[in-house]
N, C-alpha and C positions, 0 to 999 in steps of 0.2 A: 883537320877534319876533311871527309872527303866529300865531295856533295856530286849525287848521284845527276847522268844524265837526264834530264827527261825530252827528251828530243823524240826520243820511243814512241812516247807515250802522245804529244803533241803534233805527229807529223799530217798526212791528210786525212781530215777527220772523216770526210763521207765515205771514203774507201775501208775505212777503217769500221763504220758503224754498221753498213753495210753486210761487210763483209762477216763479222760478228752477229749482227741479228740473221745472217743467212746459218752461220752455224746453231743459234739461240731456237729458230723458226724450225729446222730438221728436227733437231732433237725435241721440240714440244712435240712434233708431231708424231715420233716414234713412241713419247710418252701417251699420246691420246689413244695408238693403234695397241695402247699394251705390250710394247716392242723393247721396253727400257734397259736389256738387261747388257748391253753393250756400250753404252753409253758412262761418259765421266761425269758425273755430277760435283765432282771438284772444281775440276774443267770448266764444266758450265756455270757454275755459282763463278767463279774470276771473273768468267766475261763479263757476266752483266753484272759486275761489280766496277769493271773498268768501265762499262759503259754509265756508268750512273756517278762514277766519280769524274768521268770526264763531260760529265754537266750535259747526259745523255738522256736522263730518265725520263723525261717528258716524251719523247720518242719512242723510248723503250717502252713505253706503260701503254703511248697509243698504238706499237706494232703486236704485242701481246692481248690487246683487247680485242682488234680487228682479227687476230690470228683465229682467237677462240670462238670469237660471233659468228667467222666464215666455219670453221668446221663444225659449229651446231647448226647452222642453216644448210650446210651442204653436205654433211657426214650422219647427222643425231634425229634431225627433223625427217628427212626422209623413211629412215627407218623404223622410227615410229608411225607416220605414214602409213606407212607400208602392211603393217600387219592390223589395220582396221578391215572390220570386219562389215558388212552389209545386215546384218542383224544386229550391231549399237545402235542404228539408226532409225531401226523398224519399230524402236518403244521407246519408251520412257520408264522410268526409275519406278513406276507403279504397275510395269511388266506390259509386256505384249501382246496384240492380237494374231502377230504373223510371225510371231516365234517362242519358240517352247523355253522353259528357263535353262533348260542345259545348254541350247544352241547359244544364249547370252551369257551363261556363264561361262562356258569358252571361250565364247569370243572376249568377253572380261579379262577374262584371267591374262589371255594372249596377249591384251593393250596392257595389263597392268605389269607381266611380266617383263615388257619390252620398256618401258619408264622405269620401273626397278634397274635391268640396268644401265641404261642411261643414265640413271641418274647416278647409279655405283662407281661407273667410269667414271665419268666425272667427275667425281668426288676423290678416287683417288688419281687421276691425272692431276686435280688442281693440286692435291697437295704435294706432289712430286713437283707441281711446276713451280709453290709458292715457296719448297726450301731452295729453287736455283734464284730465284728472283727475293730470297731475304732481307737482301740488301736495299734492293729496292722500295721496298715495304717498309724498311726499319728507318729510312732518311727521306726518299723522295717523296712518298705518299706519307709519311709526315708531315713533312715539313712543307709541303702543299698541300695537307686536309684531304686528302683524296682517297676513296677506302681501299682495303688492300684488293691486290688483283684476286686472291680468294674471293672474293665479297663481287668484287665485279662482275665475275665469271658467275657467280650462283643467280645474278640477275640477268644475267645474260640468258642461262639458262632457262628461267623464268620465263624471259617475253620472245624468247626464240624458239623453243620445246613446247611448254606448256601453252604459253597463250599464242602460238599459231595458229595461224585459220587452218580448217579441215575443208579443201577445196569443196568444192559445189553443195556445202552447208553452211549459208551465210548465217555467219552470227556466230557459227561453233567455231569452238578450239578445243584442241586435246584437253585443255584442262574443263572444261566445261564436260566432255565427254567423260573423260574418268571421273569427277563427282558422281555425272549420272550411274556410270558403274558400281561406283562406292555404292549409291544409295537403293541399286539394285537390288547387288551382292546383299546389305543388310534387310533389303523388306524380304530376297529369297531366305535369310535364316529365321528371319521370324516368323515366316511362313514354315518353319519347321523343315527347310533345308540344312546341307552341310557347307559350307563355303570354307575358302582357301583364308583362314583369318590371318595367318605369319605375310600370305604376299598383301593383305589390304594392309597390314599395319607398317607393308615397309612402305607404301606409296605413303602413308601417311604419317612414316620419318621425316620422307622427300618432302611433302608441304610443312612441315614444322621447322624443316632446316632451310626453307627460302624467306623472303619477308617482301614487304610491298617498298621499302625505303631501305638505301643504303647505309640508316642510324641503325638498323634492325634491335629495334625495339620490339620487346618482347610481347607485344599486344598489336605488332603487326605482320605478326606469323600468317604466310598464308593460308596455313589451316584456318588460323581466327576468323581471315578479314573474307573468307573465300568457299570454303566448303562447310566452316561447319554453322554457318545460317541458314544454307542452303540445308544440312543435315533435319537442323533444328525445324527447319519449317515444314518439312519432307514429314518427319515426326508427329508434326503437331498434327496434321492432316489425319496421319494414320492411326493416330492416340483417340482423336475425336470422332473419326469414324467408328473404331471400335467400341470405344466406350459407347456409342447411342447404339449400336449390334449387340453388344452384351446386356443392356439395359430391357432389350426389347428381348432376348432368344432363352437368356439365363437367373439363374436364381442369386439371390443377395448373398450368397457363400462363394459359389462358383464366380461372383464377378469380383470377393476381396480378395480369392485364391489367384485368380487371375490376374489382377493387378499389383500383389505383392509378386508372382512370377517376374512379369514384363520390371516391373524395378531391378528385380534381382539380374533379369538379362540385361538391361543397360548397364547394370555398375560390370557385371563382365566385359562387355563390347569395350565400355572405356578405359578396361584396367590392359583389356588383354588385344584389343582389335585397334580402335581408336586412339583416342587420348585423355588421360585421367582431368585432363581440364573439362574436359565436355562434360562430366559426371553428372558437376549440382546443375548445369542446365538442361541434360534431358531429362533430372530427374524433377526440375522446375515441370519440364513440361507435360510430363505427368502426370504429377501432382494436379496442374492445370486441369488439366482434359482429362483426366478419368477420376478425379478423384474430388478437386474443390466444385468442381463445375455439377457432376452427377452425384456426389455423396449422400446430398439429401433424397434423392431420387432413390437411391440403393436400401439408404438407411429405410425409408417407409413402403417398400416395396409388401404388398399382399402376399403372404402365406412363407414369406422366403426374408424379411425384412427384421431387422432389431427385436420388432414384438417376439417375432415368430420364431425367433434367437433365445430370446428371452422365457418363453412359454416354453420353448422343449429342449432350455438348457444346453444348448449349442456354445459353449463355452471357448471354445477356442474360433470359433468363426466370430464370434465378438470381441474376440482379443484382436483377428485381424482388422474388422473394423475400428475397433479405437485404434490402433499403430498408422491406418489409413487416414484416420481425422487428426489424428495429431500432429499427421505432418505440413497437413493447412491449416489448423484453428487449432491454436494454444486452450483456447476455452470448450473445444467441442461441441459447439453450440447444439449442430443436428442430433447427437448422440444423448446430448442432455436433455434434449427436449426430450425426443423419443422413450428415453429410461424414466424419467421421470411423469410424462403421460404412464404409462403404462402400470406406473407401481400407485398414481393415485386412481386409475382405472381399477384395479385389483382389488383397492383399499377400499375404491367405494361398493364394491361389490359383496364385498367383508362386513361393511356398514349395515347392506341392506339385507343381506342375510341375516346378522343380529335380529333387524330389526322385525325381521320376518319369524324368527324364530321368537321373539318376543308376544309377539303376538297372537298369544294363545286363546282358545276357548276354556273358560271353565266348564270343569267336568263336575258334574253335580253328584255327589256320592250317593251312591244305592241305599235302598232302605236297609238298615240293619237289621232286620228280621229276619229281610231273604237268607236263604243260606247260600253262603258262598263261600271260598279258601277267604283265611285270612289277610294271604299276603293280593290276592286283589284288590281289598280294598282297599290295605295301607296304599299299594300304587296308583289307586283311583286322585286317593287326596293329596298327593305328597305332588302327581305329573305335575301340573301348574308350576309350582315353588323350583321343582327340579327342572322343567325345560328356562327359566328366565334365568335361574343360576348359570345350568348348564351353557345357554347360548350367550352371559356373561363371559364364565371360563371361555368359553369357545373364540370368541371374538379377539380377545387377548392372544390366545392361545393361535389365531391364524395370523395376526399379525405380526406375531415373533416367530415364525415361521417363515412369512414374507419375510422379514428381514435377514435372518439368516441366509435366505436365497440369493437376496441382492448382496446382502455383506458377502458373499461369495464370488459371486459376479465382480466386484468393486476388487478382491485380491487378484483374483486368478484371470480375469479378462483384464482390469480396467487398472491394473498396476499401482492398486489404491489410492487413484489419482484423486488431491483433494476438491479439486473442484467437483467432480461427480459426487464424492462423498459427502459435500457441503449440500448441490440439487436432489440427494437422496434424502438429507433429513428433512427439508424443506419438502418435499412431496409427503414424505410421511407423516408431519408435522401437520400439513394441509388437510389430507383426508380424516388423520385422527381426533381435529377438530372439527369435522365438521358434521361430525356424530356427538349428538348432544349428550349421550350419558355416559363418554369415555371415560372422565370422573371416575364413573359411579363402577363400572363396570372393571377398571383398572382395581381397584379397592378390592372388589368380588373375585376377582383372582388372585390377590397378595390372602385374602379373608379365605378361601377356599383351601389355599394351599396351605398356610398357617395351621388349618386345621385338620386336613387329612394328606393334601397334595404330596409334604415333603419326608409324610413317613416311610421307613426305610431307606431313605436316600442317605447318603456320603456327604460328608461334611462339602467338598467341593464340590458337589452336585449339587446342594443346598445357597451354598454360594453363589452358582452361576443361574440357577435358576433366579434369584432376586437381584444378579445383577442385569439379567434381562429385562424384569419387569419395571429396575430404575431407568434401564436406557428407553422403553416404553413412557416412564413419565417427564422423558425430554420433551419428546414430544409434546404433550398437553400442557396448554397455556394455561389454563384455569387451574393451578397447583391449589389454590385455595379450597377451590371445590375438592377436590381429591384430597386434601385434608380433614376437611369436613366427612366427608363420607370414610376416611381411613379409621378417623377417631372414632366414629361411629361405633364402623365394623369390627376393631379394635377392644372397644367397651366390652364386647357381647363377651369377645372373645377369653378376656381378661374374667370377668363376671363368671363366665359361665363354662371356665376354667378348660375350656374348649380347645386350645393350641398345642401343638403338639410339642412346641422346642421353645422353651423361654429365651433359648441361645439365640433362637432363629430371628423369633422377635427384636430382641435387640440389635442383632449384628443385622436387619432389618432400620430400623432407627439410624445404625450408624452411619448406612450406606444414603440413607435421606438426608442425612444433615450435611454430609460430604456433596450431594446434588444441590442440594436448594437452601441448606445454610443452617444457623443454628434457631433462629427465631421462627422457622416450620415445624422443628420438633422440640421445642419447649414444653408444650403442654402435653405431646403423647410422650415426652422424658420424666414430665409432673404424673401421668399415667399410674407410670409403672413404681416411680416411689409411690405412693399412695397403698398399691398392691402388696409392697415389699411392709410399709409401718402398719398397713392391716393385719400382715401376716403375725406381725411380734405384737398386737394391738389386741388377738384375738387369744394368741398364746398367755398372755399376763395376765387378760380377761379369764381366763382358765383358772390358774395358778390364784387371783384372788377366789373365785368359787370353790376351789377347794381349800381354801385358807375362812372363807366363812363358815365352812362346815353343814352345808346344804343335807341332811339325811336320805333327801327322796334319792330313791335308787332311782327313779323313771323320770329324774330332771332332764329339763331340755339344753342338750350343748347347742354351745352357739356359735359360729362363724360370721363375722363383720367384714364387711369390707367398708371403711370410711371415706368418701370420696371429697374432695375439694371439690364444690360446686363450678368454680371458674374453670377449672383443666377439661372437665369431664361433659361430652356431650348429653345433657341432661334431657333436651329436649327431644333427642332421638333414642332416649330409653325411657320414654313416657312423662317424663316430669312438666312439659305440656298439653292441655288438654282441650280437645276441642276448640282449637283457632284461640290459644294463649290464655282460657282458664284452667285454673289449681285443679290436678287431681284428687277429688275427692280423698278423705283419709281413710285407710282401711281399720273396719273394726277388728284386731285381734279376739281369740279366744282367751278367757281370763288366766289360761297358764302361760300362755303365751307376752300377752302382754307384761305379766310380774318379769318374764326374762327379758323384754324390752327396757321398761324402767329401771330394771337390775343394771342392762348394762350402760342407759343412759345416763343413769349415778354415779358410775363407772367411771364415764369416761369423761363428765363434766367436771368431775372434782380434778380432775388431772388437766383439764382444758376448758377456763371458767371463759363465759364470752362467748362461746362457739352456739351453736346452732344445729339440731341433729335434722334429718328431714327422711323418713324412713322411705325406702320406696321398694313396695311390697311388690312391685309387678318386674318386678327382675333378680327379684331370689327363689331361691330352691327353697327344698326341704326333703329328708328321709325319714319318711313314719313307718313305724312296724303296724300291721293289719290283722284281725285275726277272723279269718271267716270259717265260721262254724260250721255250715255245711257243705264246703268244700270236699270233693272225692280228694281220697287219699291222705296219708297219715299226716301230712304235715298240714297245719291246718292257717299257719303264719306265713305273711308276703312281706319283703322289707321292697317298701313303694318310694321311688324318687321323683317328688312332682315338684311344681313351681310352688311357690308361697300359696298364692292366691285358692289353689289345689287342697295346698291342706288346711286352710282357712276352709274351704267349704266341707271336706272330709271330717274335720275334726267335730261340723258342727253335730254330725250322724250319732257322736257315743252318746248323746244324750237323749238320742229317740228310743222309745221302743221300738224292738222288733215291727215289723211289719207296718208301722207309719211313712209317712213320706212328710216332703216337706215342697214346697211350692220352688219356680224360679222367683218367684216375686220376695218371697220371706227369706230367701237365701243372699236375696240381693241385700232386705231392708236389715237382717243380721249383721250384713260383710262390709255394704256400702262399695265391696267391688263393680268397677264402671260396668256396666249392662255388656257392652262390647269384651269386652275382657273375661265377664262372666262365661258370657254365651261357651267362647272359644275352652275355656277352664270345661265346662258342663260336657260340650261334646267329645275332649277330650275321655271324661272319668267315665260315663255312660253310653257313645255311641259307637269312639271307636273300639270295631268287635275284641280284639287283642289285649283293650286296657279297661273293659267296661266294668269298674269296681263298682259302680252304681248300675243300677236301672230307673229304662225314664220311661212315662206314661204320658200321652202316646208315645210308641218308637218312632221317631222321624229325626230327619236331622238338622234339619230347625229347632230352636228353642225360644218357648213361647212362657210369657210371663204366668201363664196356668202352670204350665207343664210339673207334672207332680216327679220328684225324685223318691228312689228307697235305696237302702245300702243290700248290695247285694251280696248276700249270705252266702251262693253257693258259686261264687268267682273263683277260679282255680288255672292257673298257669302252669305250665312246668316249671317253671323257673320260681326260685327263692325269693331273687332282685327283679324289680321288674322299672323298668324308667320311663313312664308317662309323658311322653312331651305334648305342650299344646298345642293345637290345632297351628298349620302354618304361620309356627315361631321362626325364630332363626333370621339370619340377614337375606334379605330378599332385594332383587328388583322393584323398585317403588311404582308407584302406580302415577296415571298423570296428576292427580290431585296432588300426593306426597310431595313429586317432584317438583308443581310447583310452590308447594310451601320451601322446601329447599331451598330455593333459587332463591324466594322472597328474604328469607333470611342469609342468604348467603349475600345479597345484594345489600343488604342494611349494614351485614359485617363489612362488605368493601367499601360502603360510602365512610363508614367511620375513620375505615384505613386510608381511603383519600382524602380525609380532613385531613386527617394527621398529615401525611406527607405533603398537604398545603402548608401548613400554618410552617411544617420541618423547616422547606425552603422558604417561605416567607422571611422566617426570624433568622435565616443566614443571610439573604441577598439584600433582607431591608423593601425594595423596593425592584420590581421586576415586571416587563410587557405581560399579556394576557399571555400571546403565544408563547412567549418563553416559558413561563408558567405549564402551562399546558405541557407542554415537550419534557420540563425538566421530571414532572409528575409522570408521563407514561415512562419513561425512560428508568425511575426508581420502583416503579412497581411492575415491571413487562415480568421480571424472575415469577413474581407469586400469578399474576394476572394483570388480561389484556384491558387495563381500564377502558370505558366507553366514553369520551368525548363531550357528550350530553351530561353524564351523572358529574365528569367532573366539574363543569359548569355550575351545574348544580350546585352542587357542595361550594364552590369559591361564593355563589349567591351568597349560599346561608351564612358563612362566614361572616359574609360583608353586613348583613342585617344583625347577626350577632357581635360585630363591631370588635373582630377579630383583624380583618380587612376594613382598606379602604382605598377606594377608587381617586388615581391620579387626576388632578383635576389638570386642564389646558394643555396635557401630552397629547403629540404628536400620534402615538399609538394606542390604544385601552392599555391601560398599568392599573395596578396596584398596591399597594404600600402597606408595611407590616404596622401594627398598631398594638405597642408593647401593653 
């Protein structure tokens, strides 16, 4: 084996290191002047490979540090130096009084130019100096923890370049002065200047590629720890300025157009000028200052604000507002408030117009002697019935409308955000109870359109119309009532064969028991069978008559409708009378009555037990007429009147000619109620179009004298002529009605809050008051908002009917069930 010299290598080491770092020291410096291109970089890597193996590196590391400190203090600093400019000085970053911005963006651009490259050189000098010195990096500053000379030299840079004082302005240094310029440069572009964005973003390479500590940790970027607070804070200033200038000069459109621009300009600045870190904090700061701070301020702004978004349909200037709220408050609160003031604003204006419209004068019908066209008087009598309906319909009719508007709003602006969608129903929910006959009034428009509203309409036109008016009875709390008044309106309908679509009806039905359950439409489902086993009830009643072999050609047919007393509103088709006495019974004409008992023979043998209960003031009849001295050939009228109608008509065939007969004897004949009379009389005699009798005096009032005769010389054009009675038909109730209603509607709910006491009683056994209380609104909020008081009540009467009984020595009021 041969073993090499090393005497070489060992001989005098200062001559030797010397002599080395003088060749080491040339050659950085030819690297620093951009001169490299004659130089060995083989060459050079040996040496300082011999000098670190010869247990040089410590030397070596501090004559390459000193080398690079001296030529940035005495080569890099000066130069930058140098090209400052006496207008960086004359302002500050929110512009000048003693210089125009182009004279500072020059002189900008000059300083930022001359850092650029400084900092270029540098960076490729270091890296040409850190492949000669690899070696040393790769063992010495290893294996001593010491960062590499790359690392060193970038710090060097740092506190040698950038943080130099700028002679005769204490406290500055370039780095201090070029933020100011950065933050220039950016308030001149958002003043709607052009600026050099390629040279600000390479200065602001140069701070992202230094850091404050030699671990260079990513969160001590000098950009981080150094300009961009300074950015931030520069920002906030400018944001909040503007924002209270925009609030004060511009309208609630132009300040959300405005403030979605400036977002859109900082995510540029940061994608393409700055740094994509800065992003979520200028847009923090934003958000701050023009938008969480003044939102509400924008949002309620007079004539330019939400409402006023709202009222003229500014649909995408409310889209920008919600994108603007949403980016500070998850819930929207300002926006909620706002949309939902406004729509119970509207609602209640909806309210009071109903009610205004309600509010009619009677019009007192002309005396029927005068002459007049016919059809004014029909419209004299009918205004009244038709403006209460009409501003029924109407009411309904403007608040599905409103909601369309806002369901519109809610897509196309508000990104069908559920929470607005949740303060929408809840606003509408509000206003439309707090119109006491929504009920009543909801009912009048399902009643109205049933009967004329959905003819000629398309099956899904028919559809969407009643899915409307179920999402209207979301809304109302009191479903009870609006059952009550449904079945009502329902009965007439059904009765008086008035509906236009049986289909409609049902798929009506269906669409309610799908909302509010199947124990709301029980009894209007008991309704319609009823309808359906009258129909074959009335068919079989037939088939027996002509199976007994009746002769009279001039028998009377008969149509029944049978009704279950319990399904059927009975009360509100007269089967009460005067504050809960029996309507009088009406006296039939003797042919009449043999088809009565005919068919009540009829029908008891098939249904022994039952119980018939006739009720004459809610049927028809078609009698044929024949008046003799009627103009023209035809001398017969086929008349469709109420019962009651031809109960008094029929009693005429037994007068002679030219007699009359009294209101009074008419009444003690019929036993029909005086009320009912009257309305029947004015019908037959006053109005001029149907007046088959004449009445003595003509007025139109009717007075227990008042003498009638059958009028002989009555002539219509028409063949068919249909009589109806004076303001029949489902109406607007008056406030007396209305409070009989309620009175009864309240009795039906105290029963229903028995019932759901005793329900939960007999499961819990034993339960506190309040618990009690809670569990009971809670089971009946679907139908109705029980009141507090009545159910107190009713737990009373329980407890006295020994249904309940009070816990004795609890801690809380209890109860206890009592099997």
């Amino acid at each position: 084996m041969r073993v090499r010299n090393s005497k070489g290598l060992t001989g005098n080491d200062d001559l030797d290191f010397e002599g080395t770092w003088a060749v080491l020291a040339s050659s950085l410096r030819e690297i620093n002047t951009k001169n490299p291109s004659n130089l060995s970089f083989e060459q050079l890597y040996r040496n300082a490979y011999k000098l670190v193996l010869k247990k040089k590196g410590d030397a070596l590391y501090e004559k390459v540090k000193n080398f690079e400190r001296d030529w940035l203090l005495n080569e890099v600093q000066p130069q930058i130096l140098a090209v400052l400019s006496v207008s960086l000085f004359a302002g500050d970053a929110a512009g000048s009084v003693t210089t125009n911005a182009n004279e500072r963006r020059v002189a900008g651009e000059r300083l930022m130019k001359s850092l650029k490259h400084a900092w270029e050189d540098h960076n490729t000098g270091m890296n040409m100096t850190t492949d000669v010195l690899m070696y040393m990096d790769r063992v010495y500053c290893a294996d001593n923890r010491k960062p590499s000379i790359f690392t060193t030299s970038m710090g060097q840079f740092r506190d040698y370049v950038l943080r130099a004082p700028i002679p005769s302005y204490d406290g500055m240094t370039i780095a201090t002065l070029l933020f100011t310029v950065i933050l220039d440069q950016i308030q001149m572009e958002r003043d709607g200047d052009l600026i050099d964005r390629a040279l600000i973003r390479s200065c602001v390479y140069m701070l992202e590629g230094l850091y404050e500590t030699e671990e260079e940790e990513e969160n001590t970027k000098l950009y981080l720890t150094s300009f961009e607070p300074e950015f931030l804070a520069a920002s906030r200033e400018f944001y909040k300025s503007e924002g209270q200038s925009l609030l004060t000069t511009t309208d609630a459109g132009t300040f959300c157009r405005h403030t979605k621009r400036r977002l859109a300009e900082e995510s540029d600045r940061c994608r393409s000028t700055l740094s994509p870190l800065t992003l979520p904090k200028i847009t923090s700061v934003i958000e701050k200052e023009m938008i969480k701070d003044l939102i509400g301020d924008v949002v309620g702004l007079p004539g330019s604000g939400v409402q006023f978004m709202l009222d003229n349909d500014r649909l995408e200037e409310l889209q920008m507002i919600y994108d603007l709220i949403s980016k500070v408050d998850p819930k929207k609160e300002e926006l909620k408030s706002a949309v939902s003031k406004r729509i119970v604003e509207l609602g209640t204006e909806i309210n009071s117009t109903a009610n205004s419209s309600a509010q009619y004068q009677p019009v007192k019908l002309p005396n029927p002697s005068a002459e007049q066209p016919d059809n004014e008087v029909k419209t004299t009598t009918e205004r009244p019935l038709n403006q209460q309906t009409a501003a029924a319909v109407k009411w309904v009719d403007d608040i599905l409308l409103l909601k369309d508007k806002y369901d519109n709003v809610l897509d196309t602006s508000f990104n069908a955000d559920q929470g607005l969608q949740t303060a929408f129903s809840r606003s509408f929910t509000d206003f439309v109870n707090n119109f006491d006959r929504s009920s009543e009034y909801l009912s009048l428009f399902f009643d109205e359109n049933m009967k004329k509203g959905i003819k000629g309409k398309t099956e899904n036109e028919v559809d969407a119309l009643l899915e409307k008016g179920i999402t209207l009875l979301r809304y109302v709390q009191d479903k009870d009532m609006f059952e009550r008044y449904y079945k009502k309106h329902l009965s007439r309908r059904l009765l008086m064969k008035r509906s236009v679509s049986m289909d409609a009806e049902r798929q009506m039905i269906s669409k309610m028991k799908m909302e509010v359950g199947n124990s709301f439409t029980q009894k209007i489902e008991s309704m319609f069978k009823d309808m359906a086993v009258s129909e074959d009830l009335s068919s079989n009643y037939k088939q027996h008559v002509i199976r007994l072999g009746d002769p009279d050609p001039r028998r009377v047919e008969l149509d029944v409708n049978v009704l279950t007393s319990t399904m059927w509103p009975l009360e509100a088709m007269g089967q009460s009378y005067h504050e809960g006495e029996s309507r009088p019974t009406c006296i039939f004409p003797p042919a009449i009555d043999k088809i009565k008992q005919g068919f009540e023979k009829f029908y008891l043998d098939k249904h022994s037990g039952r119980q018939l209960s006739w009720q004459a003031n809610m049927g028809t009849a078609d009698i044929r007429a024949y008046f003799p001295e009627s103009k023209g050939k035809v001398k017969f009228r086929e008349l469709n009147v109420s019962t009651y109608a031809m109960v008094i008509l029929l009693l005429f065939n037994d007068l002679p000619t030219g007699e009359f007969i009294t209101c009074e004897e008419i009444q003690a004949k019929t036993n029909i109620p005086i009320h009912e009379l009257t309305r029947n009389l004015q019908s037959l005699a006053v109005a001029p179009k149907t007046r088959v009798l004449l009445k003595d005096p003509m007025s139109k009032d009717v007075k227990p004298s008042d003498k009638f005769f059958f009028n002989e010389s009555f002539y219509s054009q028409f063949t068919k002529i249909k009589i109806g009675v004076v303001t029949s038909g489902n109406k607007v109730e008056d406030q007396d009605e209305r409070k009989e209603t309620e009175k009864k509607n309240n009795d039906t709910r105290g029963n229903i809050i028995e019932a759901a006491i005793v329900r939960i009683m007999k499961q819990r056994k034993e339960l506190t008051h309040q618990k009690l209380i809670t569990e009971v609104i809670q089971q009946l909020t679907s139908r109705f908002l029980p009141d507090v008081t009545m159910v107190k009540k009713r737990i009373e009467s329980l407890i006295e009917r020994e249904y309940l009984d009070r816990v004795e020595d609890a801690e809380r009021p209890a109860y206890r069930y009592l099997a």
